[in-house]
Gaussian input, Z-matrix of N, CA and C with variables (Angstrom, degrees):
# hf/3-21g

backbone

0 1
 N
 C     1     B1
 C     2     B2     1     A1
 N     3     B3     2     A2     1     D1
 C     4     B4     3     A3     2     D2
 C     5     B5     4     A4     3     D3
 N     6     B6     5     A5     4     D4
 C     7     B7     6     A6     5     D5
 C     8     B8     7     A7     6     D6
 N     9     B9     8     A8     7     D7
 C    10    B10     9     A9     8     D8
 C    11    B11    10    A10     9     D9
 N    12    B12    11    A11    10    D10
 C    13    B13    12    A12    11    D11
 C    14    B14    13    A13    12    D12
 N    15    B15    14    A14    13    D13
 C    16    B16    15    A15    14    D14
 C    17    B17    16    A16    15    D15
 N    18    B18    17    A17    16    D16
 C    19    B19    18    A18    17    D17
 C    20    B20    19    A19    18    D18
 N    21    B21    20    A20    19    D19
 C    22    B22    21    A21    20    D20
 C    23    B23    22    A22    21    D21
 N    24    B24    23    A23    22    D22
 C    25    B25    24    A24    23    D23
 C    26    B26    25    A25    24    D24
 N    27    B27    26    A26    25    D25
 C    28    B28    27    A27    26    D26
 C    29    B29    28    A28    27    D27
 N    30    B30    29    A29    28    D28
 C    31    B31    30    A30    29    D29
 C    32    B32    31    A31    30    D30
 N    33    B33    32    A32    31    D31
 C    34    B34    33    A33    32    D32
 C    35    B35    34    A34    33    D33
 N    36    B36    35    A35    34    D34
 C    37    B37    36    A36    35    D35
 C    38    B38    37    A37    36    D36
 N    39    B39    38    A38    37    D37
 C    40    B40    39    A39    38    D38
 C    41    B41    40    A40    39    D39
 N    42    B42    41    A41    40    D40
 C    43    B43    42    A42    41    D41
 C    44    B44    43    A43    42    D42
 N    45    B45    44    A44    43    D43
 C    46    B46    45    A45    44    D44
 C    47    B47    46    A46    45    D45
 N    48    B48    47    A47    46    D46
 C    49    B49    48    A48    47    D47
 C    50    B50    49    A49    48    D48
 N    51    B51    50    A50    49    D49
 C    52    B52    51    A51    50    D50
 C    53    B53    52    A52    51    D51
 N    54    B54    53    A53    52    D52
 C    55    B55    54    A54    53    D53
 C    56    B56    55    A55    54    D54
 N    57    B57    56    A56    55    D55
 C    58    B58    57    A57    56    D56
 C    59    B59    58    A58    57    D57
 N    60    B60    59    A59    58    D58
 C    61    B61    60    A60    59    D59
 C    62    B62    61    A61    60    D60
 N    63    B63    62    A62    61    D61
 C    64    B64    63    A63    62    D62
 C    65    B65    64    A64    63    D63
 N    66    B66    65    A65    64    D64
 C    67    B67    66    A66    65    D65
 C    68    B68    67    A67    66    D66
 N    69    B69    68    A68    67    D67
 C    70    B70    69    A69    68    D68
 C    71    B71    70    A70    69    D69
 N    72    B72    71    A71    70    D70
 C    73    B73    72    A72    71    D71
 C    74    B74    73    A73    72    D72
 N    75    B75    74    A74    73    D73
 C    76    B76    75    A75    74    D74
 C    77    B77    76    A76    75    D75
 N    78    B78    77    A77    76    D76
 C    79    B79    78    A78    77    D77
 C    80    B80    79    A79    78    D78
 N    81    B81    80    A80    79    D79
 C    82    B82    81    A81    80    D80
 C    83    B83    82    A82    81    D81
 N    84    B84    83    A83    82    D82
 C    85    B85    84    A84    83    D83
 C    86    B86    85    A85    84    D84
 N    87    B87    86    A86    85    D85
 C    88    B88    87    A87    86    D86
 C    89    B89    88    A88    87    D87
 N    90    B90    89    A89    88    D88
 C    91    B91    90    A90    89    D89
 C    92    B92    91    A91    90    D90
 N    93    B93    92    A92    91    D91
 C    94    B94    93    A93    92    D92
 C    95    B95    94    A94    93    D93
 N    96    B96    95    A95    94    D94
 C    97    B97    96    A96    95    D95
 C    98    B98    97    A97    96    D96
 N    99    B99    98    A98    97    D97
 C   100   B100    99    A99    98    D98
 C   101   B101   100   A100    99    D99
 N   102   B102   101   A101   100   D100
 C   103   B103   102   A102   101   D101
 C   104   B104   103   A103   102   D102
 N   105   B105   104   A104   103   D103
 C   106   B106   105   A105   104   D104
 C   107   B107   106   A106   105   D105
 N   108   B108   107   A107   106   D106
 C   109   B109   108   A108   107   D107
 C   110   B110   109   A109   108   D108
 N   111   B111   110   A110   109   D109
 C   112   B112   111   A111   110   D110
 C   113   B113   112   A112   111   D111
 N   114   B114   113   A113   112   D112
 C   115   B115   114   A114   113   D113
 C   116   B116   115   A115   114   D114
 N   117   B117   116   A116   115   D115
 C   118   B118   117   A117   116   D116
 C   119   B119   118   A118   117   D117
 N   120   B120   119   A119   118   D118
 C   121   B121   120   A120   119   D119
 C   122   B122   121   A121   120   D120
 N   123   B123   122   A122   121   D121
 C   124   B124   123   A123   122   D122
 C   125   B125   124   A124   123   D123
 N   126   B126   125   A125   124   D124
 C   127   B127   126   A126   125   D125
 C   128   B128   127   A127   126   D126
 N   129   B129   128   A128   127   D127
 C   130   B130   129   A129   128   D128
 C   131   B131   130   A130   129   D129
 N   132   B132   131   A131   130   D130
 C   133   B133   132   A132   131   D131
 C   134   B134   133   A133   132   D132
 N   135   B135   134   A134   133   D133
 C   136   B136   135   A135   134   D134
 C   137   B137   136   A136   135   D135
 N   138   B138   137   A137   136   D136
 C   139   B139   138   A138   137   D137
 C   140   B140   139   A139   138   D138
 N   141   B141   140   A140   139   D139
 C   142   B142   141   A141   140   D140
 C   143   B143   142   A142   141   D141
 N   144   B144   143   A143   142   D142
 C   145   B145   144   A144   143   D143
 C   146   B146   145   A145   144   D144
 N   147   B147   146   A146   145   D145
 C   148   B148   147   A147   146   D146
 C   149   B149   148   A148   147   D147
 N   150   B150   149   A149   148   D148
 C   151   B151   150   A150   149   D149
 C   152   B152   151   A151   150   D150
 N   153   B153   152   A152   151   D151
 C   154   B154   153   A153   152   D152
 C   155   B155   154   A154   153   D153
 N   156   B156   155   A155   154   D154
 C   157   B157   156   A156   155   D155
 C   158   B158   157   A157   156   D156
 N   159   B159   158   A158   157   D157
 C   160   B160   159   A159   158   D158
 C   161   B161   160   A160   159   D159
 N   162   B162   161   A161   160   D160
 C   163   B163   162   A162   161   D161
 C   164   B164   163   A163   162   D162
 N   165   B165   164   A164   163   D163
 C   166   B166   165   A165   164   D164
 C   167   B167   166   A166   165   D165
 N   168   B168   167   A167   166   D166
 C   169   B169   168   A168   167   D167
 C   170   B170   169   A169   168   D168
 N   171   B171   170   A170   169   D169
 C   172   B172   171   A171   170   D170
 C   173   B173   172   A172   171   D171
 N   174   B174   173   A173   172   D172
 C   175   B175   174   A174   173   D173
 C   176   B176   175   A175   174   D174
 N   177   B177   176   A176   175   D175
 C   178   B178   177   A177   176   D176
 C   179   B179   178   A178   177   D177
 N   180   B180   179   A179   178   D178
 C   181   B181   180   A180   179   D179
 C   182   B182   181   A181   180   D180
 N   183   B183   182   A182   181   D181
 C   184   B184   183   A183   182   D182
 C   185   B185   184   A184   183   D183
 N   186   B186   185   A185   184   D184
 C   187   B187   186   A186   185   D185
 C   188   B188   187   A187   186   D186
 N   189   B189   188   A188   187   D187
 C   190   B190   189   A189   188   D188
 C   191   B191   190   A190   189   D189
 N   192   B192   191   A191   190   D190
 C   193   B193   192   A192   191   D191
 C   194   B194   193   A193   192   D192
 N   195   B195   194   A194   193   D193
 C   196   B196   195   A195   194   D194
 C   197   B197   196   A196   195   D195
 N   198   B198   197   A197   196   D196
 C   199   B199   198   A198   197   D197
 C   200   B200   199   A199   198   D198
 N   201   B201   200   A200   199   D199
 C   202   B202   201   A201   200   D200
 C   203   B203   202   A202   201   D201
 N   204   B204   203   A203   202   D202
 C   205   B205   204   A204   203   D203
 C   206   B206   205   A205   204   D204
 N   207   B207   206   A206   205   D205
 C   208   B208   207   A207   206   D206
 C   209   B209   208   A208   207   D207
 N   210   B210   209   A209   208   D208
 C   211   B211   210   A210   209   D209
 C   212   B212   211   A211   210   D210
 N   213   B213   212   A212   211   D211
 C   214   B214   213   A213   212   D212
 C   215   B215   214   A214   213   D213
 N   216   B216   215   A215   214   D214
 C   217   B217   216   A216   215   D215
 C   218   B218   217   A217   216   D216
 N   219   B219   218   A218   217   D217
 C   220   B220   219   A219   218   D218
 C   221   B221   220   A220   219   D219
 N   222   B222   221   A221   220   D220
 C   223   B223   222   A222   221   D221
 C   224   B224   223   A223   222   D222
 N   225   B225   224   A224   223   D223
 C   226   B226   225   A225   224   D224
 C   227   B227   226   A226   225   D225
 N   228   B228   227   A227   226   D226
 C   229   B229   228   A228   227   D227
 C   230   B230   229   A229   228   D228
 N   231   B231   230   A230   229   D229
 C   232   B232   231   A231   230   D230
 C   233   B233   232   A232   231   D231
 N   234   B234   233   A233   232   D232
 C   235   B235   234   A234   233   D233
 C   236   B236   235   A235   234   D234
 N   237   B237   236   A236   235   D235
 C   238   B238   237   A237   236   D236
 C   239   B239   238   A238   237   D237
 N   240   B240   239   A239   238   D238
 C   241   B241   240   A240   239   D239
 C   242   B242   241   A241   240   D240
 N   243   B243   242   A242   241   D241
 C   244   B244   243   A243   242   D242
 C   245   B245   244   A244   243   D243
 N   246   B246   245   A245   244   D244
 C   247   B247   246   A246   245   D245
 C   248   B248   247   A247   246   D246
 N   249   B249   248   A248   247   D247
 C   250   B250   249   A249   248   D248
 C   251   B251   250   A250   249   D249
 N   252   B252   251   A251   250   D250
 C   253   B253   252   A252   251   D251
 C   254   B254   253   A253   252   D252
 N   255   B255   254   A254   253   D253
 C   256   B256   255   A255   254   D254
 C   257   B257   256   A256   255   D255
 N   258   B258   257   A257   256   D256
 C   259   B259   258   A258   257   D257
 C   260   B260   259   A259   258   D258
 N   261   B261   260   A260   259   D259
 C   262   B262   261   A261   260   D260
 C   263   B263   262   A262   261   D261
 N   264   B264   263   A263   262   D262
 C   265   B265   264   A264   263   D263
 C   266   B266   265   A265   264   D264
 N   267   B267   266   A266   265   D265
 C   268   B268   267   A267   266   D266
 C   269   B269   268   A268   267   D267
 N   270   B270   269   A269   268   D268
 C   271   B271   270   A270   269   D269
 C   272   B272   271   A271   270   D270
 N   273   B273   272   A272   271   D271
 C   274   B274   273   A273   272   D272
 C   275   B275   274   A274   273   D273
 N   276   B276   275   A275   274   D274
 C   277   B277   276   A276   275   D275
 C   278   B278   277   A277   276   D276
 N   279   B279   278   A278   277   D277
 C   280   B280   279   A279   278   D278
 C   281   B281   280   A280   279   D279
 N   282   B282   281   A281   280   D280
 C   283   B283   282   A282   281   D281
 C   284   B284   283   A283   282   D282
 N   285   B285   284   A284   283   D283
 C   286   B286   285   A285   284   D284
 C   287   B287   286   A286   285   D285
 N   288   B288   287   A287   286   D286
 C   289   B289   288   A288   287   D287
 C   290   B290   289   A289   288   D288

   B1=1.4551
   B2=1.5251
   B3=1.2982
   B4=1.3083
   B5=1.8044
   B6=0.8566
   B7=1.4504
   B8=1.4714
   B9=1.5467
   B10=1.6711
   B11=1.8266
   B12=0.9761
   B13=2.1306
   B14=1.3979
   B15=1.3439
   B16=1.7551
   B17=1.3740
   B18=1.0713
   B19=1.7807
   B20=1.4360
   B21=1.4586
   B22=1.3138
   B23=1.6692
   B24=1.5807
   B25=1.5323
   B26=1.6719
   B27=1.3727
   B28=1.7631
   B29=1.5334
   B30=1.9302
   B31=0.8735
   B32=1.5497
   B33=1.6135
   B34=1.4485
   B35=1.6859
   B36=0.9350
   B37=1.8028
   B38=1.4928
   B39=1.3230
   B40=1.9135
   B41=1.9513
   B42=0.7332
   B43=1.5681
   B44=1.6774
   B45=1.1518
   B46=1.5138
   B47=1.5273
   B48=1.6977
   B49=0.8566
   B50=1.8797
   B51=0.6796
   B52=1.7509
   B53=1.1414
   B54=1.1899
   B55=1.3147
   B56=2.1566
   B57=1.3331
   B58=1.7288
   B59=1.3762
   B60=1.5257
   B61=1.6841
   B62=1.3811
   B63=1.1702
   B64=1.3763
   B65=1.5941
   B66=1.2456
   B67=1.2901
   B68=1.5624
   B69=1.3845
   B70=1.3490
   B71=1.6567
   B72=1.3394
   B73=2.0125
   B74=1.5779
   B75=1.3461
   B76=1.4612
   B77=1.8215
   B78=1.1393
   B79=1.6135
   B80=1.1469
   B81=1.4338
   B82=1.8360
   B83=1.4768
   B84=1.6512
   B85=1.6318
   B86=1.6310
   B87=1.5801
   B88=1.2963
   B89=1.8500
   B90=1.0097
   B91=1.4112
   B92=2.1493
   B93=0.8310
   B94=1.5527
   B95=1.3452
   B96=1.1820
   B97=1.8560
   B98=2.2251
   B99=0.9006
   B100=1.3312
   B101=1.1597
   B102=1.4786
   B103=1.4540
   B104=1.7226
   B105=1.0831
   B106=1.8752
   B107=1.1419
   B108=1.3328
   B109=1.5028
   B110=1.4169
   B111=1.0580
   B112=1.3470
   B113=1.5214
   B114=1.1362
   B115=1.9227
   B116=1.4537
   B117=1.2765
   B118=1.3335
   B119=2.0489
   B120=1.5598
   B121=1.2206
   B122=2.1257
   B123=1.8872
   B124=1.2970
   B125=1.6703
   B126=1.2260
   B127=1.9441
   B128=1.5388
   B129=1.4013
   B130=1.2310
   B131=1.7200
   B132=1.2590
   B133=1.6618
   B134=1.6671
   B135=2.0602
   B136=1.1885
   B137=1.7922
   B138=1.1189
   B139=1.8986
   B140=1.2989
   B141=1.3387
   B142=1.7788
   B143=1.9156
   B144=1.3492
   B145=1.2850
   B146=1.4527
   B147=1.2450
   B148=1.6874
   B149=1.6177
   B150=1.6781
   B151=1.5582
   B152=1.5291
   B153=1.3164
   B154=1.3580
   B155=1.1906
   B156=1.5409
   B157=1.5319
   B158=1.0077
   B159=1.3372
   B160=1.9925
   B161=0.9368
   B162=1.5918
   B163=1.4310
   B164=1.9433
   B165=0.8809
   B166=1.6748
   B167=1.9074
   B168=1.0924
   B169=1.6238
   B170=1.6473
   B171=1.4718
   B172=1.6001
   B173=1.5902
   B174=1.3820
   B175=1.4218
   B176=1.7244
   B177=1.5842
   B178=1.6950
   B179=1.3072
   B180=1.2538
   B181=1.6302
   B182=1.5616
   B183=1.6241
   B184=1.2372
   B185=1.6729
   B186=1.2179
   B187=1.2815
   B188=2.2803
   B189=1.4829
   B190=1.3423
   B191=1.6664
   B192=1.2394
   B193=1.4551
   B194=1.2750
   B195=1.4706
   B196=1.7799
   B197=1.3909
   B198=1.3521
   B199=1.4295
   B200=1.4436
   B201=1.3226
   B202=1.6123
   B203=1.6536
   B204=1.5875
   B205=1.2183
   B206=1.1010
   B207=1.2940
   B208=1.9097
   B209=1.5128
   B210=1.5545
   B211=1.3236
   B212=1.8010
   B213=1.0135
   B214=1.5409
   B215=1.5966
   B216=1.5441
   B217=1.2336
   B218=1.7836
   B219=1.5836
   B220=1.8155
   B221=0.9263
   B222=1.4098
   B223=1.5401
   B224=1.9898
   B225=1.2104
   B226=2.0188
   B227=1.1177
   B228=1.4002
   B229=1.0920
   B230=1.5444
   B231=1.4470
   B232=1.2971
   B233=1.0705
   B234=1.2231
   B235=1.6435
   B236=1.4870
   B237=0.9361
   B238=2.0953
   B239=1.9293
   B240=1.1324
   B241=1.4251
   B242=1.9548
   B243=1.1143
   B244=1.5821
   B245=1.2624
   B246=1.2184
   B247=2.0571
   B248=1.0487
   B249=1.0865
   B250=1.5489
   B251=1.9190
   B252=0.7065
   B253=1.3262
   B254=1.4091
   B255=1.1193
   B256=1.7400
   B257=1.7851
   B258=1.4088
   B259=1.7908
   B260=1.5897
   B261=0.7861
   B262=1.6095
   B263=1.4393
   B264=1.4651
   B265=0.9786
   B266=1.5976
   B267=1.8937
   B268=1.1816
   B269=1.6420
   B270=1.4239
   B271=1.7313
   B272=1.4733
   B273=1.4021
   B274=2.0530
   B275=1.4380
   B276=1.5394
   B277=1.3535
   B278=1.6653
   B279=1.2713
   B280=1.5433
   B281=1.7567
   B282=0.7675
   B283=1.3604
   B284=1.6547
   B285=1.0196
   B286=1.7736
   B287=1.5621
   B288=1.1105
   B289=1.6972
   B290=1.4442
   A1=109.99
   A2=122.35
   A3=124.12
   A4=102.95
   A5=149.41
   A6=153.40
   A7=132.47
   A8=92.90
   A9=100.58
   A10=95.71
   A11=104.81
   A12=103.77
   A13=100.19
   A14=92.84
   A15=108.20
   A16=105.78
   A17=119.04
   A18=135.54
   A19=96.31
   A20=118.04
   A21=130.86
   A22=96.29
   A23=90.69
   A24=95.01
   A25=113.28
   A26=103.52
   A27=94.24
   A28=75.87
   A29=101.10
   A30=112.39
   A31=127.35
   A32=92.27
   A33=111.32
   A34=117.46
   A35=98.01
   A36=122.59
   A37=109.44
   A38=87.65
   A39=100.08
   A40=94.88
   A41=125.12
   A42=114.18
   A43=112.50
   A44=119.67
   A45=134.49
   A46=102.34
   A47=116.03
   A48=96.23
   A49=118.16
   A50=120.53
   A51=119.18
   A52=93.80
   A53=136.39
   A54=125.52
   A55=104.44
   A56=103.95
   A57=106.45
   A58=101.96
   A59=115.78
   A60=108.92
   A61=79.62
   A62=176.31
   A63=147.12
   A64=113.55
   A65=125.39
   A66=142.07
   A67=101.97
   A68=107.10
   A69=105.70
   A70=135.46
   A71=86.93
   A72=97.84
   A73=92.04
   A74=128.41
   A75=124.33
   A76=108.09
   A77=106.22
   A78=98.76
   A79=96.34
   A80=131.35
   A81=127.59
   A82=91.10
   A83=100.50
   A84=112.77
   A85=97.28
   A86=129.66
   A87=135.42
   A88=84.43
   A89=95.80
   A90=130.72
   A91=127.92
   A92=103.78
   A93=89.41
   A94=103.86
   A95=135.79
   A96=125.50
   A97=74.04
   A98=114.11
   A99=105.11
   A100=133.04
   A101=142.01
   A102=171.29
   A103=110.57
   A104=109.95
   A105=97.40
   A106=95.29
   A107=131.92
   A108=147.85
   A109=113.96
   A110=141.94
   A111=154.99
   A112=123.74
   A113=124.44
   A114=127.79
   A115=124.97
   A116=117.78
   A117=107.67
   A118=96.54
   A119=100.03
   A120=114.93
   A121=82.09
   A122=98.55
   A123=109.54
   A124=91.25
   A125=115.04
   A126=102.26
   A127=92.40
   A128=127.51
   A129=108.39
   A130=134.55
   A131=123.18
   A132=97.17
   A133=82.68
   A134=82.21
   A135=103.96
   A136=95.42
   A137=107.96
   A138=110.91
   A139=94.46
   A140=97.07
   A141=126.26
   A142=90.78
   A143=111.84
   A144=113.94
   A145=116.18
   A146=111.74
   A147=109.17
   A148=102.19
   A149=104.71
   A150=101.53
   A151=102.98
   A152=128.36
   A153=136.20
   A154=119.23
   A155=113.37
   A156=134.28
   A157=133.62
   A158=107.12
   A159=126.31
   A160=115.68
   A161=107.96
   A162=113.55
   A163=121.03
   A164=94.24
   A165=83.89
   A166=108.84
   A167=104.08
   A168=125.95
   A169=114.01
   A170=98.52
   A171=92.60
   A172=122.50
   A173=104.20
   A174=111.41
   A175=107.47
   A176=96.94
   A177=108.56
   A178=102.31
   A179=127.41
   A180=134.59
   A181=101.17
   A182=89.52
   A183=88.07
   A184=116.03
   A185=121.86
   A186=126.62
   A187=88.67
   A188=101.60
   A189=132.88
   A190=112.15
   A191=121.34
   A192=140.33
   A193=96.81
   A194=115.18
   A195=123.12
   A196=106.98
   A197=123.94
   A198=104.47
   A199=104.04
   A200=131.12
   A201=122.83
   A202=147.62
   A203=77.90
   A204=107.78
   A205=137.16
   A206=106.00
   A207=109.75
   A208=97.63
   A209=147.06
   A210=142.23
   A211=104.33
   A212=118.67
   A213=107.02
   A214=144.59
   A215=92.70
   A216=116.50
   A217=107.09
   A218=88.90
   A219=96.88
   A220=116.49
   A221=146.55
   A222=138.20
   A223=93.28
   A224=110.80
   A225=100.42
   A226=104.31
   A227=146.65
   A228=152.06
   A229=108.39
   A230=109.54
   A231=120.48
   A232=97.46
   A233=149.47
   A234=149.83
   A235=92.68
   A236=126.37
   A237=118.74
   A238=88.84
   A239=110.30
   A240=113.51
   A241=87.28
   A242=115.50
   A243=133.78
   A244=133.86
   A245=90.36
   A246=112.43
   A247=115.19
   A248=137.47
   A249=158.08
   A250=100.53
   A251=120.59
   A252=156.83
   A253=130.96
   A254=117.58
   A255=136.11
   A256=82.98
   A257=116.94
   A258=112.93
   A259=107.85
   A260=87.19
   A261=118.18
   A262=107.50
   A263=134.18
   A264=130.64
   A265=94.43
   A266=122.61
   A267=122.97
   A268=107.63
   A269=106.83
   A270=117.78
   A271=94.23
   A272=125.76
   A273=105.11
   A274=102.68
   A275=86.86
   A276=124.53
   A277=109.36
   A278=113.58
   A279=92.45
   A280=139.49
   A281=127.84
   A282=129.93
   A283=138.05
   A284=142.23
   A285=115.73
   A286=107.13
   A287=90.13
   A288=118.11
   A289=107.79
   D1=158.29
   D2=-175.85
   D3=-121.88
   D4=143.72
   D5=106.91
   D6=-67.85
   D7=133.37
   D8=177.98
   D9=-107.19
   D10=159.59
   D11=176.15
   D12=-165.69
   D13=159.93
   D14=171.96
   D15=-171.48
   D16=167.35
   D17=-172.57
   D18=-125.87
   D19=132.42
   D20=-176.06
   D21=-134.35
   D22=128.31
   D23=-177.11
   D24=-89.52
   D25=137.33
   D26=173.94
   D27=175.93
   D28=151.03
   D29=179.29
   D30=-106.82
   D31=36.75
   D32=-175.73
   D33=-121.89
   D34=5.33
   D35=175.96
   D36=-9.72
   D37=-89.97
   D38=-171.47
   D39=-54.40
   D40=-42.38
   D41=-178.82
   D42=-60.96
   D43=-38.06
   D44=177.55
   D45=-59.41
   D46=-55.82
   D47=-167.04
   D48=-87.46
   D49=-3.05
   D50=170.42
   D51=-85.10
   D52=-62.65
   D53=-171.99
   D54=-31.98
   D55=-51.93
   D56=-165.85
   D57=-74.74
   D58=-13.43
   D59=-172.48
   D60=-104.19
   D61=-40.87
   D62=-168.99
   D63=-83.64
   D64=-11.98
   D65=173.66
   D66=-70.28
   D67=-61.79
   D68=173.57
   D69=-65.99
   D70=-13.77
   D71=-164.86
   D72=-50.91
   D73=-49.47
   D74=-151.11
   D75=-58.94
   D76=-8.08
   D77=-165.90
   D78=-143.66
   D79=-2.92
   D80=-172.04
   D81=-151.84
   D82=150.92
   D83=177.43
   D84=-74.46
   D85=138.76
   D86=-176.46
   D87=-121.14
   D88=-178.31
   D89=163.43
   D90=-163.29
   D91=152.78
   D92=-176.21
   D93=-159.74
   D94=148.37
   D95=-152.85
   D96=-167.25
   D97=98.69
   D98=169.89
   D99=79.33
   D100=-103.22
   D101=100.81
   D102=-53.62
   D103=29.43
   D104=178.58
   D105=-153.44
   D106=149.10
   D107=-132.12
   D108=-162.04
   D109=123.83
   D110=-155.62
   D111=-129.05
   D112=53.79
   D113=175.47
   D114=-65.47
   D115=90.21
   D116=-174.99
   D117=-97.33
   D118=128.14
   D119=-169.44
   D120=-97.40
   D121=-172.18
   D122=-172.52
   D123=-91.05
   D124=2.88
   D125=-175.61
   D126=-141.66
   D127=-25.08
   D128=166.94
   D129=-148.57
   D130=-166.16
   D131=167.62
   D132=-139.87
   D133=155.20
   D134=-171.62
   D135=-120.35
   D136=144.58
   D137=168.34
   D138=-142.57
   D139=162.05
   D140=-149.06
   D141=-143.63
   D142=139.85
   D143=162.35
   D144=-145.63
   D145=119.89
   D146=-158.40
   D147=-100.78
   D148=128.53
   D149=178.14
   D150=-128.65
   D151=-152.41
   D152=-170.44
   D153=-82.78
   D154=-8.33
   D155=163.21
   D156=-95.95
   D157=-32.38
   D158=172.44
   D159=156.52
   D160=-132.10
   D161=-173.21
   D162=-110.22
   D163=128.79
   D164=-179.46
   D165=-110.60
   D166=99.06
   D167=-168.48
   D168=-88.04
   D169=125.89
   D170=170.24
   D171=-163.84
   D172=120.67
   D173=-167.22
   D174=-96.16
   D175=136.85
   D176=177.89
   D177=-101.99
   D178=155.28
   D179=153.04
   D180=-176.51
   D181=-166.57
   D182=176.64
   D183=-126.92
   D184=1.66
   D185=-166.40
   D186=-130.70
   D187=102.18
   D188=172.86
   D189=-43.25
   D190=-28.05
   D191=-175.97
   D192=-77.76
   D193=-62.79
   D194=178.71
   D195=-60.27
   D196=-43.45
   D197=-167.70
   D198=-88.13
   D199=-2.79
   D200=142.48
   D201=-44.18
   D202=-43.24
   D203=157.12
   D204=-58.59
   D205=-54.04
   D206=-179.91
   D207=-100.25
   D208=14.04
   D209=139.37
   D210=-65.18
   D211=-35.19
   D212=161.02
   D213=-79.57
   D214=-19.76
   D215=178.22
   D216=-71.59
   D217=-55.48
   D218=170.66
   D219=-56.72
   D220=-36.53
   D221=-159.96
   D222=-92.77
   D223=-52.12
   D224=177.99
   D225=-45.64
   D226=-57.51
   D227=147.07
   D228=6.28
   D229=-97.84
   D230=-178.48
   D231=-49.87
   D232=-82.90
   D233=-159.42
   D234=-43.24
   D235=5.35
   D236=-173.13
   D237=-104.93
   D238=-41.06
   D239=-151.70
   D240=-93.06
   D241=-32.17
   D242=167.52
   D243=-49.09
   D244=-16.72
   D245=-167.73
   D246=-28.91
   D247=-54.64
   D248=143.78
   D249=-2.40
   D250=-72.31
   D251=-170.62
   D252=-82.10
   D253=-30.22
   D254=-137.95
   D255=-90.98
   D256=166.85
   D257=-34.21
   D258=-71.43
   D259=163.44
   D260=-172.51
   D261=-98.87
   D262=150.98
   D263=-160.65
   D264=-98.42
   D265=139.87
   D266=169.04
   D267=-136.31
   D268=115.21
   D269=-177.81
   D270=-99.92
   D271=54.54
   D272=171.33
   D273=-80.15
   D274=145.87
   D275=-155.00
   D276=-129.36
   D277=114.33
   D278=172.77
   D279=-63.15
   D280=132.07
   D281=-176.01
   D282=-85.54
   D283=101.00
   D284=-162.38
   D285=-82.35
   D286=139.53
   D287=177.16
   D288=-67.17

């Protein structure tokens, strides 16, 4: 498996992220337990954990092209719900498994 991740600062985190997991529930399984966020896409899952700094983001899969993909998809997203704010800074970084 591969992971892409990044930490996005804003001090609106845990609000960003329910906001993107109830946005998504209608067409993707979400989950949400607090400040932490759960996207399971058809190739990968993404979780979100919101702290006093922001967001700490990180996509699993297995095909590096896709999880490029939906690391951009996720952050327009947030920058939609962000407006206020937007854009937001995103450094994803690959990670080893």
């Amino acid at each position: 498996m591969n992971v892409i991740a990044t930490h996005v600062a804003t001090d609106n985190g845990g609000k960003y992220v329910r906001q993107l997991c109830k946005h998504w529930s209608h067409k993707l399984q979400t989950q949400v337990e607090g400040d932490i966020g759960t996207v399971t896409f058809p190739t990968a899952v993404a979780t979100m954990a919101a702290d006093g700094a922001g967001i700490a983001i990180s996509i699993t899969g297995a095909d590096r092209a896709d999880l490029e993909r939906l690391a951009q998809v996720v952050a327009t997203h947030i920058d939609r719900f962000a407006f206020r704010e937007a854009p937001l800074a995103y450094d994803w970084r690959w990670q080893e498994q």
